[in-house]
N, C-alpha and C positions, 0 to 999 in steps of 0.2 A: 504494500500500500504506500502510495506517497501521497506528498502533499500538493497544492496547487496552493500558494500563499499569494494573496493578490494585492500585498502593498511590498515593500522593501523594495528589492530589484526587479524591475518589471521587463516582462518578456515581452520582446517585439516582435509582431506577426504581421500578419495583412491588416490591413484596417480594420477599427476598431478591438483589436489587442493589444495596443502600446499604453505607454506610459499613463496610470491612471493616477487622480489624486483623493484623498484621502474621503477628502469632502463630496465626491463623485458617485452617482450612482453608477453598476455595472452595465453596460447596453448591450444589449442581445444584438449580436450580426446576423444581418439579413442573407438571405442564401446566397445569393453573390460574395459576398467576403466568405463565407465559408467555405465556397468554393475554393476561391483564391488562400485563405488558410492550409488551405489539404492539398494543393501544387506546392504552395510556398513548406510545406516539411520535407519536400525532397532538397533543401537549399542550407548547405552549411556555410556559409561566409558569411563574415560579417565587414564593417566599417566605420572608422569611428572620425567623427569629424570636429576637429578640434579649433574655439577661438575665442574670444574676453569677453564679451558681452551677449544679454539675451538679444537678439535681434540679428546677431552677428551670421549666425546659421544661415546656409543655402538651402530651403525648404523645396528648391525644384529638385535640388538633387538626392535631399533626405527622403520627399516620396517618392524620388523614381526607383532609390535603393531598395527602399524596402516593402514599396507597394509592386514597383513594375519589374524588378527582379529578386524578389523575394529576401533579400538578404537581412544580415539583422541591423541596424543602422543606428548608433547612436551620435549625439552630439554633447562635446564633453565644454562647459564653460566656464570659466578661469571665474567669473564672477555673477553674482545675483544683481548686476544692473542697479544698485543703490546708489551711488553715485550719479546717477542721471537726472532725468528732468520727467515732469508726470505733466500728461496734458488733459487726466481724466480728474483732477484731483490735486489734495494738497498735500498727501505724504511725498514725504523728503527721506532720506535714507534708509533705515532698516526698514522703515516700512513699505516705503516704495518699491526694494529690494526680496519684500513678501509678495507684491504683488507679481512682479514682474518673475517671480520664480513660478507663480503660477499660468501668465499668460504664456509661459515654457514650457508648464505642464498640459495646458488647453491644447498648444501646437501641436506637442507629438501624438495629442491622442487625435489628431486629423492625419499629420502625415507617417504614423505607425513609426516613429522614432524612439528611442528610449534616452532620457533627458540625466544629466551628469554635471556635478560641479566639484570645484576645488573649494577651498574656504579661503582662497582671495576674497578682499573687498573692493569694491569701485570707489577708488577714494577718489575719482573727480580725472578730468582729464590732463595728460601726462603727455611729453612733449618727446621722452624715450624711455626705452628701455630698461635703462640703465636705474632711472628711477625707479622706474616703477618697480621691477625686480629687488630694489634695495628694502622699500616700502613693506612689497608682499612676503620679504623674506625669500631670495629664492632657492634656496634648499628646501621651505618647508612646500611651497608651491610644489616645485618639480617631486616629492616625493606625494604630492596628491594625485600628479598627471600617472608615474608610474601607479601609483596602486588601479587607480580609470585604469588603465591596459591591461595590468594584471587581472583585473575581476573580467574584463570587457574580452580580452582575446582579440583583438580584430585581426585579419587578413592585410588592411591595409588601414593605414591613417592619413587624410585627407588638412591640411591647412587651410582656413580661408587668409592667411595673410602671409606674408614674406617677413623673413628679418630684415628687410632693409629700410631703412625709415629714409624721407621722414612718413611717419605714421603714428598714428596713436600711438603711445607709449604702451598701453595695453594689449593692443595690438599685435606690435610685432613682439612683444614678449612673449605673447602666448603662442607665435612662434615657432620662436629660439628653444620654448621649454618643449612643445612640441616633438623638436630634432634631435633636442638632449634624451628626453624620454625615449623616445624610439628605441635607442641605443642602451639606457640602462633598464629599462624594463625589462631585457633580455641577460643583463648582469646579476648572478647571483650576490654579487658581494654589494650591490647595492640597493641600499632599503632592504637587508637583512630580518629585519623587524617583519616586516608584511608578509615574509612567507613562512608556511605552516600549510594553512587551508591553502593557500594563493601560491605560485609557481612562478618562476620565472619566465615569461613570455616574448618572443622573437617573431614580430612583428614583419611582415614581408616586404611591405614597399609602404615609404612616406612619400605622398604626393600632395602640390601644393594649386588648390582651383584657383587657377585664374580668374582675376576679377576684370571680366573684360570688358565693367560700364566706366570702369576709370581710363580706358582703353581707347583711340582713336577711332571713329565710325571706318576708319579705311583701314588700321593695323592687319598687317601679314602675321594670321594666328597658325600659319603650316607647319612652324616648329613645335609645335605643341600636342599633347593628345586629344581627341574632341571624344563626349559623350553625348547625344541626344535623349537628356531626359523629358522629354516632349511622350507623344506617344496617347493612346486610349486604352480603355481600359474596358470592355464590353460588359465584363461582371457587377462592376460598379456603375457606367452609365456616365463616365467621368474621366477626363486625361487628365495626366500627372499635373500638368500645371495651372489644372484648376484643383485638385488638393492640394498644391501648394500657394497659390494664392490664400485659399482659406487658413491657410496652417500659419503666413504671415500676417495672416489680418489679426489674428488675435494678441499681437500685440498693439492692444488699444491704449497702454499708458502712454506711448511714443510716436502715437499718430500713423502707425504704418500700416492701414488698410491701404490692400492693392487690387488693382482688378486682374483678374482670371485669364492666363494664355493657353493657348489653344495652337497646336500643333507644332512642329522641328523648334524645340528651345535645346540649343546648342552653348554643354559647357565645356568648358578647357581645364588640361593639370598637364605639369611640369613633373616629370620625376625630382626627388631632392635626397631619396637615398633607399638602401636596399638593394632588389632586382627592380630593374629599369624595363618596364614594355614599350615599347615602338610604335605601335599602332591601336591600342585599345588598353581599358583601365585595368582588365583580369586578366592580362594575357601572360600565359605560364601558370594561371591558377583555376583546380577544378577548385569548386566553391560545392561541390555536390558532394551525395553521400561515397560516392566513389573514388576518393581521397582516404578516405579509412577502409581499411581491409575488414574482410568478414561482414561487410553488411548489403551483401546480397539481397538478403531476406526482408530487409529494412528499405528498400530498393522495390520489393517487387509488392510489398504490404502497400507501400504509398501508390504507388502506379494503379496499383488495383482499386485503394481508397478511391483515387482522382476519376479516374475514369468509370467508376460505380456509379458517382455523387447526382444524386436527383433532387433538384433545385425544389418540386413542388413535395417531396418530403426526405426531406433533411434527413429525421431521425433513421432511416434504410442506410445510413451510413453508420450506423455506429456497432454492428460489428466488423466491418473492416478497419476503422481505426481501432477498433481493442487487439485486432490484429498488428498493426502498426505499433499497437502501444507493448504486446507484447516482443516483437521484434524487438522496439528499441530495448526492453528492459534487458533482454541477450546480452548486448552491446555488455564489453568491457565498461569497468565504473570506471577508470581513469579516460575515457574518450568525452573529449570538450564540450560537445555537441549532445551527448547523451539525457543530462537532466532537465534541459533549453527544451530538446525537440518533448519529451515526454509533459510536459508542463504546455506547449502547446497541444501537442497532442489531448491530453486532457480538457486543458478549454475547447478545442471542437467539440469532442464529445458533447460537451455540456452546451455549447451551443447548436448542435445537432438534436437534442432533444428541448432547446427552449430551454433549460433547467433555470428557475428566478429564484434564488437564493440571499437573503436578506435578514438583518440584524435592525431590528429601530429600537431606542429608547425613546417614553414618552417625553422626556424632556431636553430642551440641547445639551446640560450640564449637570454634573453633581458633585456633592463634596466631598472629600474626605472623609469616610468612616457612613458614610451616608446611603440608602439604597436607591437603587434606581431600577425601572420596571421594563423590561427588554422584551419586543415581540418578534418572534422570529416567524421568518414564513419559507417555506420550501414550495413549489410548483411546477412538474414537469406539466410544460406544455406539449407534448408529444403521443402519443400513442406507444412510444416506446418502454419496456419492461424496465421500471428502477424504482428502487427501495430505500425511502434514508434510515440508515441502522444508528445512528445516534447522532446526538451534540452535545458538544464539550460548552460549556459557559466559561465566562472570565472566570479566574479563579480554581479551574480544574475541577469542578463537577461536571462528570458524566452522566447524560441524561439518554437512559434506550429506547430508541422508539422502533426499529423494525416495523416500519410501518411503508407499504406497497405506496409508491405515489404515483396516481396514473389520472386518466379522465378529467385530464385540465382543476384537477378538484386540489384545494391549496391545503398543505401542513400548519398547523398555526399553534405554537406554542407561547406562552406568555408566564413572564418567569419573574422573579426580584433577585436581583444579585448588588449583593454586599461592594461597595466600593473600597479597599485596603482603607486604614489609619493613617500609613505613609505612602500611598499614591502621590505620585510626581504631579505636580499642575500642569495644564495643558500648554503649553507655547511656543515656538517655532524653535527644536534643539539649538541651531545658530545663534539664537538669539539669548537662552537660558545667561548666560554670561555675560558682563556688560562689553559692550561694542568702541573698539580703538582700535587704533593703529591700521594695518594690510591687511590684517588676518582675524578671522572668526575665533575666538577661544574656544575648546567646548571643554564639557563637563567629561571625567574623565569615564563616566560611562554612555557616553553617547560617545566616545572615537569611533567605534565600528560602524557608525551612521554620516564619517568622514565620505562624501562627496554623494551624499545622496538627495533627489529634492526635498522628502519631506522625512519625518520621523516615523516611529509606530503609531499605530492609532493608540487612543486613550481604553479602550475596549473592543474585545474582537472575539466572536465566537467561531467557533472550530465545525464544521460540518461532515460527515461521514455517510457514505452514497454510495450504492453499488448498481454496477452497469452488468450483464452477463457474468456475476458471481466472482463477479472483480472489485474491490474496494477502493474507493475513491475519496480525497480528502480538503479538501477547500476551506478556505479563512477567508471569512467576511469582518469588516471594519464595522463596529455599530455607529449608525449615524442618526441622526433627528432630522425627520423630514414635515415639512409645512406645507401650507396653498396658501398663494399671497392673490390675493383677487384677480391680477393683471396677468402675471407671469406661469401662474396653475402652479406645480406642484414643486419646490425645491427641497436641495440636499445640502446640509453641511455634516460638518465632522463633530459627534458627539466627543465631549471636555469635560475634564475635571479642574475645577473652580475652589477659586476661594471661598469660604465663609462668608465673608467680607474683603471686598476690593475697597480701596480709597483712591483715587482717581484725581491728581491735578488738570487742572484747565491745558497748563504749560512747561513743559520742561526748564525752561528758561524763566524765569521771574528777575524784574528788570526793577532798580530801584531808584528812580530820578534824586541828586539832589539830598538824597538822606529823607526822602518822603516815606511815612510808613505804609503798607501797599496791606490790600485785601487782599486776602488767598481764597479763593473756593477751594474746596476739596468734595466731590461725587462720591458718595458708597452708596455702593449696590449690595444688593445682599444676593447670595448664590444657594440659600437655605430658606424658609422659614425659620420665624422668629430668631431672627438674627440681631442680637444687644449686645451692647461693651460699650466703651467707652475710644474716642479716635483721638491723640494729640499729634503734635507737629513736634521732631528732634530738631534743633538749630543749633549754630554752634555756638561755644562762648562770646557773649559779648550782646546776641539778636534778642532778642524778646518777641514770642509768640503770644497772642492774651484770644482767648483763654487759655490755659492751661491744656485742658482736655474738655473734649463734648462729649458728654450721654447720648446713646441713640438706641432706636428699637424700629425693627424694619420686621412688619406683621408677616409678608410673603415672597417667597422668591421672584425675585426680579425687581423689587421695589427697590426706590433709590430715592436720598436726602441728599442736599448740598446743606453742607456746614460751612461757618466760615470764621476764619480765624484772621486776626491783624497783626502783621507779623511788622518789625520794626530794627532795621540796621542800626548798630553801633554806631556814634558819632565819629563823623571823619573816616568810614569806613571804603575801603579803598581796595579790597582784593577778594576776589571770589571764593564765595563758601556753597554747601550743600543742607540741605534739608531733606528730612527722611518723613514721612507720616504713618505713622504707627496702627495699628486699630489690636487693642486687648477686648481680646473675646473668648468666651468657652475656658478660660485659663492659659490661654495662648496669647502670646505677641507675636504679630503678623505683620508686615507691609507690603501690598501687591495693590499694583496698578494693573490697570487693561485697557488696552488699546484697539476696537476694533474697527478693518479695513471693508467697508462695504463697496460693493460694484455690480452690478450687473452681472459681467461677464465672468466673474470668478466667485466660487463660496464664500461666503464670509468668514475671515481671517482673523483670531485672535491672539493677541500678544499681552501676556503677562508676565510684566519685571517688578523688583519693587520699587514701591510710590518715591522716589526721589526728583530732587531739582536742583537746580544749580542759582543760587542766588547772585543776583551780580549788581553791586552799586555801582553810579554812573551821574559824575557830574554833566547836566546836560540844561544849555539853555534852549529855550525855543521863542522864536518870536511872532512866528504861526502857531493858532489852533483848530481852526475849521479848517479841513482837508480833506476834497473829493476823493474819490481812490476807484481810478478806472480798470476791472479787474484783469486779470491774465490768467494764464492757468498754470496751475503749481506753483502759488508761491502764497506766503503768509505774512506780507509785508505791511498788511491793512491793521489785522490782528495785533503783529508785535509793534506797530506806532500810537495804536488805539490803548495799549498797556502802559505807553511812558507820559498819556494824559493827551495823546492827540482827540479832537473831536472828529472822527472820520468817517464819512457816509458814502458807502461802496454803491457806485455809478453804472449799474448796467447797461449796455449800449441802448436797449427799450427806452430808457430814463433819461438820455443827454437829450433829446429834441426839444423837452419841457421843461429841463433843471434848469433853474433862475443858477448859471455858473459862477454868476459877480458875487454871490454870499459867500463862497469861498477864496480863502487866502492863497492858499495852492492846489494843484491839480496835478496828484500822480497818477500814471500810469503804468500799470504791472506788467512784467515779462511776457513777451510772446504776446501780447495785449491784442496785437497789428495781423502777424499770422494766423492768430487764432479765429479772429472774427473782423473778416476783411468789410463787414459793415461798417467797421467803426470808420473809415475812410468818408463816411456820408456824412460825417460830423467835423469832418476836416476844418471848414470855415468858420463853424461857431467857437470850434476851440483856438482857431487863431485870432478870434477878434477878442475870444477871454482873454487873450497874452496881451494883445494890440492896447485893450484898457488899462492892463495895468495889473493881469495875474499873473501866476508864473507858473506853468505846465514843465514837469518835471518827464519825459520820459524813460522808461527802465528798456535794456535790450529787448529787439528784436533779431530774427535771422533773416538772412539773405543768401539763398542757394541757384544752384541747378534743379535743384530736386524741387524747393521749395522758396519761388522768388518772393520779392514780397513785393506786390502790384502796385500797393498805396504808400504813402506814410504822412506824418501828422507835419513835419518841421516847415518852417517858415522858408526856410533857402536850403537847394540842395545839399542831401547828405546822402553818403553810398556805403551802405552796411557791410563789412567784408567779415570774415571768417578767422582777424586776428585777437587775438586770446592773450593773458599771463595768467601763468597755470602756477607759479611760484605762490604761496600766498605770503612770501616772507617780503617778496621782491619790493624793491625800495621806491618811495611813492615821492619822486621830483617834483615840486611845485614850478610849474612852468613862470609863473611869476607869483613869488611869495607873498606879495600883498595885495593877492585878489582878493577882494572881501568874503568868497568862495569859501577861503580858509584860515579866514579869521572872524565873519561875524556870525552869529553871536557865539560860534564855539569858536575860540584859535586852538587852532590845530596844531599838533607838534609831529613827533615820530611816534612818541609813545600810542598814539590816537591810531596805529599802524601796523602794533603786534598783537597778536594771538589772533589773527585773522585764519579762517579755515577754506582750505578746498584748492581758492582760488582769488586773484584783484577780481579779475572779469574777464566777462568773455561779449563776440561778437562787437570787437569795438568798432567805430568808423573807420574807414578808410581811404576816404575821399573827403572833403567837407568843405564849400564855400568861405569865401576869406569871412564872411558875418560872424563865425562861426569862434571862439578860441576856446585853445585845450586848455584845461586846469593842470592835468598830469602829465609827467613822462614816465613812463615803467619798462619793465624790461624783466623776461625769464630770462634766466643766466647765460651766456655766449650768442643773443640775440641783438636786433637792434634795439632802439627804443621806441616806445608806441603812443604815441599822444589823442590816440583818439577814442580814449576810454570814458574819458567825460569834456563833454562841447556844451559851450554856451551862448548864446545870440541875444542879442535885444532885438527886440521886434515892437514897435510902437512904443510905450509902455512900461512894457511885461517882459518879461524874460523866458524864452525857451531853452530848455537843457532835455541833451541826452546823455545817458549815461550805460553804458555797459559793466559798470562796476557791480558784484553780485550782490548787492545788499538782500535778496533774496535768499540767500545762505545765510549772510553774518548775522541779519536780525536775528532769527528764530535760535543762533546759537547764541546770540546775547553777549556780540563782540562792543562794546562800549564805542570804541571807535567810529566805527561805521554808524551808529544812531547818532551821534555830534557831527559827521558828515554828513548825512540826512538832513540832519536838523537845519545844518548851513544851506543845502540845497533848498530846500524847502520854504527860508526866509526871504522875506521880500526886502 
């Protein structure tokens, strides 16, 4: 008997077999993919395609591997994309990097990929290599890429990028580690550690895909190898590169819906090491079962499966795959391919008869020590002979049922199972530890979950089945499923919860001036009758009042804001941390929860404990009413609305009839322009705002090939280019020291300049009318100097500025600096 575990490492098949996430229910494949499932088990080869970011993947090439020639295809990424920019939303780093791990996970289950990471972080964009490698640690990197090969086996590994920059710094490192790994995943003596279960693995050929949109429309590509992953698909009703359109469209944080091509999509690769082929990407490689000796038998089970297979009933195939399944189980246990193909094998089966196998709790969550009521359902949809002979619950009761399931008629058990005392809370493992530097810390019992998208589930029952007097064993994730009016029926991933969570507004709390600030703090309760008492830890010197709050929360899911006035030491001048506590049950506890809603992905929860980072900030202002025209992903309304700004967010609906002269200034947020090329219709009323006598602040826009920007708001031309300082240390030249820029009402020094994070800014000018003058010159290190990070113009009146300096970053991290630049921006 084995098992079929359907979270950890996911096995890649024809569509609809890959990469599933936790929060997901399982989808029955329609007889077309199962078709194409039961060809695709005669196909041992796999490929793994290695590069830095989510989005980075070649999805024509990833469906053509693994849907149009059956192979097993992973894509391994150095990072979860936290570092980037969100066009869906306002998460900024780890959580953004939640998301974007998932719209990785949506992709492969489109184009049958199996989805891989390192515990690099995207700390922001990087200029080489050299850096970035220093950043991410590269020994611990490069032994995340060897262990991807070791588990992964591939036949061949695939680059989307070259080492040779200039290129992202993320980029080409991933590479360099790429070429390195090749080479030691096949070294016993290195990464010594990983092997036991895992083997030393001797990869066949590293090849690198040409990127041939960066490429000239006329470039001579003769020297290269071509693959057409184009092609139809008759089973499915779909060619490759319209499941790979859909597989890129889901990532929606980054704006990258594409439309669907249709027929010869032609791509290119370079040999870069190993055996070299000449004319084709396998060539010298059987990728079949005809590569391993003795499996004749294995050979003529699948031939027989394929060519049996009756599309209008499925289930007449399931003793030829028990045939299959027993062939492979022949097979020597040390053959690569052997527990892969059985594991498929398996899931046909089970989708050969329909089999709907399912775990729901009635609730999303529970607690510690707590029960929760689990309904499980078994239902062959088939006419075919099968019996579920037990199930395992959390916790290792075995429950016997031998009980025949046939006649579309459903198994339905309903159970209470005990949640442990010391169950782990539910939270993204990456993330259990706090978040710095290159690299993900983990906990030292989640290493063996090193480079996987997600964790175990919080609960999983065990199922036990038998087909023609064979026993069969599957794990279902228990999940909580709703109907929301509009959308009908959702799934997330059932959690284990605090007692009590205490929940700040803001990681960052900003303290003008020695002003004492209100704090909210949200608890929820994850129990009935959930009471204790919640205080605030501060450090020597701060004063919280009150002390502690009583509180009593009648039902689960209820939730109080309390709030406490919290008050910095006099003359206090260096960043401190606050902790919020909640004593309950005889326990002291602090957890926060963070959760990430969207559409397109389950809802995602992250629980760390309730901490903040306090930061005083002498800061003048000589504005207070201030429009805030919005953009997307950024929180820059919020964090100025905190230091006493009066700010009232301007949706484009809203400019045609907002009286604009009640406001002192008028910013506008990142991406503002690209995002909503309406706002262009407002172009003239916001210039006669400046013309009177306001002053319109604009925050970057981008300006591409991919993505021009049609319109823009400035008074006299400006030409948005694609230059960046990626340094955040890099030293910030006042072009001329006594612009009032940078001295009223904050003067500005150097200090106004450190502990800057990420990055100065990016997408600065790079053209701009003599109206226009710089404030700054900067410079990342052996570069030139770049003065068109922040431009300013008088126009009438009023003053127009643009700026590409990220204050989008530095506010929400509560860099003092940057709000006293703001502040100066912003003053008339």
């Amino acid at each position: 008997m084995r098992t079929w575990v359907i979270f950890g490492v996911a096995v890649a098949m024809s569509l609809g077999f890959s990469s599933g996430a936790l929060g997901q229910p399982s989808r029955q494949p329609h007889a077309g993919e199962i078709a194409l499932g039961i060809r695709h088990l005669g196909m041992t080869g796999s490929v793994l395609y290695v590069a830095a970011h989510p989005d980075d993947e070649n999805t024509r090439l990833l469906a053509w591997l693994a849907g149009g020639r059956g192979l097993r295809a992973g894509y391994l990424s150095m990072t979860r994309g936290d570092g980037g920019q969100n066009l869906i939303g306002a998460e900024q780093d780890e959580l953004l990097g939640l998301i974007r791990t998932n719209e990785l996970l949506a992709a492969r289950r489109v184009d049958g990929a199996e989805q891989m990471f390192t515990r690099a972080r995207d700390f922001g964009y990087s200029k080489s290599a050299d850096e970035t490698l220093r950043i991410w640690g590269h020994d611990a990197v490069l032994a995340d890429v060897v262990l991807a090969i070791r588990r992964f086996q591939p036949d061949v590994i695939v680059t989307r990028f070259t080492t040779k920059p200039p290129n992202h710094g993320h980029h080409t490192a991933s590479a360099l580690l790429a070429e390195e790994a090749f080479a030691a995943a096949a070294d016993p003596s290195r990464f010594p550690e990983q092997l036991g279960a895992l083997k030393p693995w001797k990869t066949d050929r590293l090849l690198n895909n040409v990127s041939s949109w960066s490429l000239k429309p006329d470039a001579d590509m003769s020297a290269y190898l071509k693959a057409d992953v184009g092609g139809y698909e008759p089973l499915l009703g779909r060619s490759w590169g319209e499941v790979a359109a859909e597989s890129r469209s889901q990532h929606k944080s980054q704006g990258f819906g594409v439309a669907a091509e249709r027929g010869t999509l032609l791509e290119y690769f370079a040999p870069l090491a190993g055996t070299r082929p000449k004319s084709d990407l396998f060539e010298g490689l059987d990728l079949t079962w005809r590569r391993w000796k003795g499996t004749e038998k294995v050979l003529q089970a699948i031939d027989a499966a394929s060519s049996g297979f009756d599309p209008r009933a499925p289930h007449l195939s399931l003793p030829a795959l028990l045939r299959v399944h027993e062939a492979l189980s022949a097979l020597p246990e040390d053959n690569p391919w052997k527990a892969i193909k059985l594991q498929e094998t398996e899931a046909l089966m089970s989708a050969c008869a329909g089999l709907f196998l399912e775990v729901r709790a009635t609730e999303e969550s529970a607690v510690p020590g707590s029960q929760v009521t689990l309904k499980l359902m078994a239902l062959n949809r088939s006419s075919a002979a099968l019996r579920l002979v037990s199930v395992m619950l959390p916790g290792g009761e075995s429950v016997g049922v031998n009980s025949a399931l046939s006649d579309d008629k459903p198994f339905a058990l309903s159970s209470q199972v005990k949640i442990p005392a010391d169950a782990r809370i539910s939270t993204p493992y990456w993330l259990r530890k706090p978040v710095a530097g290159g690299l993900y810390t983990l906990e030292e019992q989640d290493r063996a979950l090193t480079g996987r998208p997600e964790g175990e589930p919080a609960l999983a029952v065990t199922f036990v089945y038998e087909i023609g007097g064979k026993r069969f064993t599957v794990v279902r994730p228990v999940v909580f499923v709703w109907t929301d009016p509009v959308r009908g029926e959702l799934y997330r991933a059932f959690e284990i919860a605090p007692a009590v969570t205490a929940t700040l507004g803001r990681d960052v709390l900003m303290f003008p001036n020695g002003t004492p600030q209100t704090v909210p703090v949200v608890l929820a309760a994850g129990q009935a009758d959930a009471a204790g008492k919640v205080r605030i830890e501060v450090p020597p010197g701060w004063r919280a009042e009150p002390s502690e709050v009583p509180f009593q929360l009648a039902a689960r899911g209820d939730e109080r804001t309390v709030l406490f006035q919290l008050t910095p030491p006099k003359s206090a001048s260096e960043k401190a941390r606050l902790r919020v506590v909640v004593d309950s049950g005889g326990r002291a506890e602090s957890w926060r929860v963070r959760t990430v809603r969207h559409e397109h992905i389950p809802p995602q929860s992250v629980r760390q404990p309730s901490e903040a980072v306090l930061v005083p900030v002498t800061l003048a202002t000589k504005v207070r009413r201030v429009g805030y025209i919005p953009g997307p992903g950024d929180r820059v309304a919020e964090s100025l609305a905190a230091t006493g700004y009066e700010v009232t967010v301007l949706p484009e609906e809203r400019l045609a009839s907002e009286k604009l002269e009640r406001f002192e200034a008028i910013l506008v947020g990142v991406r503002a322009f690209n995002a909503n090329p309406r706002l262009a219709l407002h172009r003239e009323r916001l210039l006669r705002y400046v013309e009177g006598g306001g002053r319109l602040v604009v925050q970057y826009n981008t300006n591409s090939r991919v993505g021009p920007l049609t319109a823009f708001i400035g008074p006299y031309p400006l030409e948005i280019g694609r230059e960046r300082v990626t340094d955040e240390t890099a030293a910030m030249t006042p072009v001329e020291p006594r612009d009032p820029l940078l001295n009223t009402p904050n003067r500005l020094g150097p200090a106004d300049f450190e502990g800057w994070v990420q990055e100065r800014g990016l997408y600065f000018a790079s053209t701009w009318d003599k109206h226009y003058q710089p404030v700054f010159s900067m410079q990342d290190p052996g570069e030139e100097p770049l003065q068109g990070g922040l431009l300013v113009a008088r126009h009438g009146k009023g003053t127009f500025i643009y700026t590409g300096i990220a204050f989008f970053r530095q506010l929400p991290a509560g860099v003092p600096g940057a709000y006293r630049l703001l502040a100066n921006l912003l003053a008339r």
